[in-house]
C-alpha positions in Angstrom: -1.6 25.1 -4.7 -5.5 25.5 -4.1 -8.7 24.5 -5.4 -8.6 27.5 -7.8 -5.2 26.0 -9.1 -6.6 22.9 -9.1 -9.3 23.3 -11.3 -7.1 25.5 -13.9 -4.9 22.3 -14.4 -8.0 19.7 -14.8 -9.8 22.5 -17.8 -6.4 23.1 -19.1 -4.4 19.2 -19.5 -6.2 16.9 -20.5 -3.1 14.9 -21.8 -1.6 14.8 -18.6 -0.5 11.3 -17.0 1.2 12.7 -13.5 0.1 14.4 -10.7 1.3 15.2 -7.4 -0.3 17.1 -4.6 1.1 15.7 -1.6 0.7 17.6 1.6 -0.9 20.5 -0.2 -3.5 21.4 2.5 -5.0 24.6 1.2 -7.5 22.6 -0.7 -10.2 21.8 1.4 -13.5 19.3 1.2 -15.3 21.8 2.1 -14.6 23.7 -1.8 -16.2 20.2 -3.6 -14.9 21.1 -6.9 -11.5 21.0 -5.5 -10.6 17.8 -6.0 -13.0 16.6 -8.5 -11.2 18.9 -11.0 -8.8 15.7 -11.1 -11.3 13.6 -12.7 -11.4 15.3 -15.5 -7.9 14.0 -16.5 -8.8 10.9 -17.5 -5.2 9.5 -19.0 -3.7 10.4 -15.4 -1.5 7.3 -14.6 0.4 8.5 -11.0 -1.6 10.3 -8.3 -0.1 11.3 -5.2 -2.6 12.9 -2.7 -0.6 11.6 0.1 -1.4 13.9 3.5 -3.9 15.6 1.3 -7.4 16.7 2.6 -9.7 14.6 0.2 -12.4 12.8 1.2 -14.3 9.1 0.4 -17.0 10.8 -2.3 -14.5 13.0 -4.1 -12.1 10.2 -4.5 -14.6 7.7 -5.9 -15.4 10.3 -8.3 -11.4 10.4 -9.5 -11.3 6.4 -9.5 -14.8 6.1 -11.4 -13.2 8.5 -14.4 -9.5 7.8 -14.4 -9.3 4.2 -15.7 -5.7 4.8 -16.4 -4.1 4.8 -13.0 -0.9 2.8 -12.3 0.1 4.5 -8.9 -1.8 6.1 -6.6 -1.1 7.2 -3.1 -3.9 7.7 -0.7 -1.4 7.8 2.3 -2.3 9.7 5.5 -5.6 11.1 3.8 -7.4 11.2 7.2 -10.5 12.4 5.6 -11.4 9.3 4.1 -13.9 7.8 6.6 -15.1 4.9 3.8 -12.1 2.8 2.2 -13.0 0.3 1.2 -15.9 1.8 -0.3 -13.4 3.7 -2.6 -11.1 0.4 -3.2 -14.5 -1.4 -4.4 -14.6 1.5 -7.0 -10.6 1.6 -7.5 -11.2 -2.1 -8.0 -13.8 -2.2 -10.5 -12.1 0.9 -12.7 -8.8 0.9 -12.6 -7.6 -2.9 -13.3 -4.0 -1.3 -14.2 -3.2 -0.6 -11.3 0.5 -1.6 -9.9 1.3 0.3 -6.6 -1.0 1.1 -4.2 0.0 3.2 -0.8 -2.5 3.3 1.6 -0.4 3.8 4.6 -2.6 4.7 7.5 -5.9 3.9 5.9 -8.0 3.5 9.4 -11.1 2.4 7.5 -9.6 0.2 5.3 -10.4 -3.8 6.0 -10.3 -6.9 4.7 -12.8 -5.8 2.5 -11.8 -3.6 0.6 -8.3 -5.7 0.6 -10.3 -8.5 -0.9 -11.6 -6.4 -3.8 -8.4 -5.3 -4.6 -7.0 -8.8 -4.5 -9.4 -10.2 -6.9 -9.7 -7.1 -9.5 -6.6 -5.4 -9.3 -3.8 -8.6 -10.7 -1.2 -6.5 -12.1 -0.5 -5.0 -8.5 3.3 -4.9 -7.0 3.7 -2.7 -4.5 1.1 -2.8 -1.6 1.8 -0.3 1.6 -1.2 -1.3 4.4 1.6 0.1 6.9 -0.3 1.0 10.8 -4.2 0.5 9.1 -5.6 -0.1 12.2 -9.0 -1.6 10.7 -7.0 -4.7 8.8 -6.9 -7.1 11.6 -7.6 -10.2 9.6 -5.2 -11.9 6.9 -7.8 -13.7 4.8 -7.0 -11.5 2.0 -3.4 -12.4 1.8 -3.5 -15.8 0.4 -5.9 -14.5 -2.7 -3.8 -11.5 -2.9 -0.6 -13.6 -3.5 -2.3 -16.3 -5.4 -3.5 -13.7 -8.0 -1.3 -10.8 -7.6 2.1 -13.3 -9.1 4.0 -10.0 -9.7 3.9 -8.8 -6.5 7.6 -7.2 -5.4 6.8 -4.8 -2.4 4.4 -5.4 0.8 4.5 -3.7 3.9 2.4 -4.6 6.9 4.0 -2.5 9.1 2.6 -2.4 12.7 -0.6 -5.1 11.5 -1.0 -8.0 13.9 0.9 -10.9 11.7 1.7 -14.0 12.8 3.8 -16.8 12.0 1.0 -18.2 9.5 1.4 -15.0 7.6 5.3 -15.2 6.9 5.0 -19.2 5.9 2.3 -18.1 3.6 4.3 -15.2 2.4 7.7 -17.6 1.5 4.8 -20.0 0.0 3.1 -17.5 -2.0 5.1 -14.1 -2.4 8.6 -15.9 -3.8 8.6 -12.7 -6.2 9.1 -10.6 -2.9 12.1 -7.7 -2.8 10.9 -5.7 0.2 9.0 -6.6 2.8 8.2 -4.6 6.3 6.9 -6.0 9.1 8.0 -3.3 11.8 6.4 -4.3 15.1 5.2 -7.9 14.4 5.5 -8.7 18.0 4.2 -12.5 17.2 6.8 -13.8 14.9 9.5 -16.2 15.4 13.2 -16.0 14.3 12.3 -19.4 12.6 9.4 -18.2 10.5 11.2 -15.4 9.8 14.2 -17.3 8.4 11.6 -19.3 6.1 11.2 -16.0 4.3 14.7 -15.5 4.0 15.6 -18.8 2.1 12.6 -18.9 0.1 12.1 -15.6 -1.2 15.6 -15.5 -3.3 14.7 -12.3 -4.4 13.9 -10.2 -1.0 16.3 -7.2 -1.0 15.3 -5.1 2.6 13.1 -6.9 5.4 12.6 -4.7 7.8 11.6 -6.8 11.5 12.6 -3.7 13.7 10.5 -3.9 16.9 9.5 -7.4 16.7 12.1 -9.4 18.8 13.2 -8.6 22.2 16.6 -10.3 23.2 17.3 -12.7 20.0 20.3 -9.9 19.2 22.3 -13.3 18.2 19.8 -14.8 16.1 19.4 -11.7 13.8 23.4 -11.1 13.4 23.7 -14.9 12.2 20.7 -14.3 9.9 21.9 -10.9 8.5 25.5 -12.7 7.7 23.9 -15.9 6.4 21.4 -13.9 4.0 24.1 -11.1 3.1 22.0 -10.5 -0.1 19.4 -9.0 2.0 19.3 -5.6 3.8 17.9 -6.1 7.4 16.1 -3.9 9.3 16.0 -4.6 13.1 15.7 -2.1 16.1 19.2 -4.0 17.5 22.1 -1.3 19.2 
């Protein structure tokens, strides 16, 4: 897969609703038609550039023409020095939106998280996992007052805090999977708050977050059997 291939696809199907280019790195910002070729497909539904080379500009371009997207994932796309710049645009063309992976988004703030919150209400899935930028929660609350379908939301190595979780099992009952991998500031207590409220939480993954409450975690796991529970325990 290049550019060249690339552009053949966005000339040649129009009528197409999935794409993915994950990790296909011989398409470079530096050819811009590259990646512009995807706006041309504007009934595309699910994009996957994850580990791709695509850069802020380019992907506002895709957002500003594909109004159709349900799923895209922007994971690892290291090129993209502006994000929440390109969730303002996601936000403001492509309201259908219901999974959004943006897994190691370093620019990404509360910002852009904001946006997202208050356009983008049919959301479910939400990856934020190790963006380094997001070091603020005022987002959350809107998100989970607005976003009522939310099922998946992982905050993996983000700074949360025991406010967080009580307004997650006050907000997010809806939640089946939720990662909070390296939460060093959370309490076994807060974290058992999200177990009985959120009936419908399937995997919780707390690896890295405790130290020596071993005991604490094996009577949770047995008393929430229902639940699949991550932890870093031997």
């Amino acid at each position: 897969m290049n550019a060249n291939t690339l552009r053949i696809i966005g000339e040649n199907c129009p009528m197409l609703t999935s794409l993915n280019i994950a990790s296909c790195l011989n398409i470079s910002t530096s050819d811009q038609t590259g990646f512009e070729s995807i706006a041309k497909l504007a009934r595309l539904e699910i994009l996957n550039l994850y580990r791709t080379l695509i850069d802020g500009p380019q992907m506002i371009k895709i957002v500003q023409s594909c109004k159709n997207l349900v799923s895209v994932n922007l994971g690892a796309c290291t090129k993209i020095n502006e994000f929440d710049e390109v969730m303002f645009n996601l936000a403001d063309n492509c309201d259908k939106i219901e999974s959004l992976d943006l897994w190691r988004a370093y620019s990404l703030t509360s910002m852009g998280l904001r946006k997202i919150a208050n356009n983008c209400l049919k959301l479910k899935d939400l990856d934020i996992g190790w963006c380094r930028s997001v070091i603020s929660f005022e987002w959350l609350f809107l998100m989970l007052e607005k976003c009522t379908n939310m099922r998946k939301l992982f905050l993996t190595s983000l700074r949360v805090t025991d406010s967080e979780l009580c307004l997650i099992s006050q907000k997010g009952l809806h939640i089946e999977q939720l990662d909070l991998l390296g939460s060093r500031s959370i309490s076994i207590e807060a974290v058992e708050q999200i177990l009985k409220n959120c009936k419908n939480l399937k995997f919780f993954d707390i690896s890295f977050c405790f130290y020596d409450e071993n005991e604490q975690i094996s009577r949770l796991s047995s008393t929430y059997a229902n639940c699949s529970i991550k932890t870093s325990q031997k």
